[in-house]
C-alpha positions in Angstrom: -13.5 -11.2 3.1 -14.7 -11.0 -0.6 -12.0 -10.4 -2.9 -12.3 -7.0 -3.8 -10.4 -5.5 -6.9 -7.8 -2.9 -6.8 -10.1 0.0 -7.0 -12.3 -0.8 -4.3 -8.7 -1.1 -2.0 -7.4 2.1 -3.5 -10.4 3.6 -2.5 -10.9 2.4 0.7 -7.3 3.8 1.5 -8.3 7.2 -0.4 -11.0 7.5 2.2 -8.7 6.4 5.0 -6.5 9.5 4.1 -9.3 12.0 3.4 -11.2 11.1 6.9 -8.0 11.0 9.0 -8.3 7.4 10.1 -5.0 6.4 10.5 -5.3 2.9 12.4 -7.4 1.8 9.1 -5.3 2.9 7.0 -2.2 1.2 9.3 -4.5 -1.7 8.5 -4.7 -1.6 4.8 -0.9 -1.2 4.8 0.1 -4.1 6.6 0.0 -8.2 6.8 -2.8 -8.7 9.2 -5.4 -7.6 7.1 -7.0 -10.5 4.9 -6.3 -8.3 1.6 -2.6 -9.6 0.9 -4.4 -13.1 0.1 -6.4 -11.6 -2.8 -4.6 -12.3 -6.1 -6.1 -9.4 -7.5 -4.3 -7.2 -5.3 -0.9 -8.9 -5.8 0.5 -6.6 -8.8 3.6 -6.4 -10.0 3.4 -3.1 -11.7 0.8 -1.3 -9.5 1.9 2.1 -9.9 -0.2 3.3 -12.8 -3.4 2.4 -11.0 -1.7 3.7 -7.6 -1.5 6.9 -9.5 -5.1 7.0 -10.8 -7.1 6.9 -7.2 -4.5 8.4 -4.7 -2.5 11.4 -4.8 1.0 11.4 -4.0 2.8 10.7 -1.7 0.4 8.3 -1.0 0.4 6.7 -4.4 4.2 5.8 -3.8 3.6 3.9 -0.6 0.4 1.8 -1.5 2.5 0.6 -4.7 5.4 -0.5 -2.6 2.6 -1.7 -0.7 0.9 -4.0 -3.4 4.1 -5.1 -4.8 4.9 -6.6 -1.9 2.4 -8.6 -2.0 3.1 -9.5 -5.3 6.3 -10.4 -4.2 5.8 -12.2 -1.1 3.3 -14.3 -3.6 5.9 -15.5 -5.7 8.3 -16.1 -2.7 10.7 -13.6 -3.1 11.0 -12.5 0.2 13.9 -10.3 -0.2 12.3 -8.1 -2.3 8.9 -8.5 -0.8 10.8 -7.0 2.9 13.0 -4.2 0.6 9.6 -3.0 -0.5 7.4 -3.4 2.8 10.5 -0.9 3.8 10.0 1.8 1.8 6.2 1.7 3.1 7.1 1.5 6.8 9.9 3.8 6.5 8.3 6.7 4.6 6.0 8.8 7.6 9.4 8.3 9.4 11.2 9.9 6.4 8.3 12.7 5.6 8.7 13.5 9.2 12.3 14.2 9.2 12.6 15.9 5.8 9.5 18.2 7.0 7.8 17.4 3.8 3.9 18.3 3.0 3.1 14.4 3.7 
């Protein structure tokens, strides 16, 4: 895969959300898709750009998202898990709070 920059992902998840597709958006979150080896995707402050594209809640997650990347790049796994958390954890947590998510 090309390495795309950080508004072509945040867009592909945008349209993942607005179409419904959930498995490719499952996709985009997790570490069997080839974009956690782009460098340009490995942020350590994504949020602002997060915020730009996507609307919440889903701004929230792909950060946590892209900073783990970031931090599974520079070998800090503990943080790198702590913040691949929050992304696996929040439809769990949207689900039980009976948010709008």
């Amino acid at each position: 895969m090309a390495h795309i920059t950080i508004n072509q992902y945040l867009q592909q998840v945008s349209e993942c959300i607005e179409n419904r597709d959930g498995p490719f958006c499952a996709e985009l979150l997790s570490f069997r898709h080839p974009h956690v080896a782009n460098p340009r995707l490995q942020l350590q402050n994504p949020e602002e750009k997060c915020q730009q594209i996507l609307e919440p809640p889903y701004d929230e997650m792909v950060a946590a998202h892209l900073r783990c990347t970031y931090e599974v790049a520079n070998h800090n796994f503990i943080e790198a898990y702590r913040y691949q958390t929050l992304v696996v954890q929040y439809p769990f947590n949207c689900v039980h709070s009976r948010s709008t998510c």
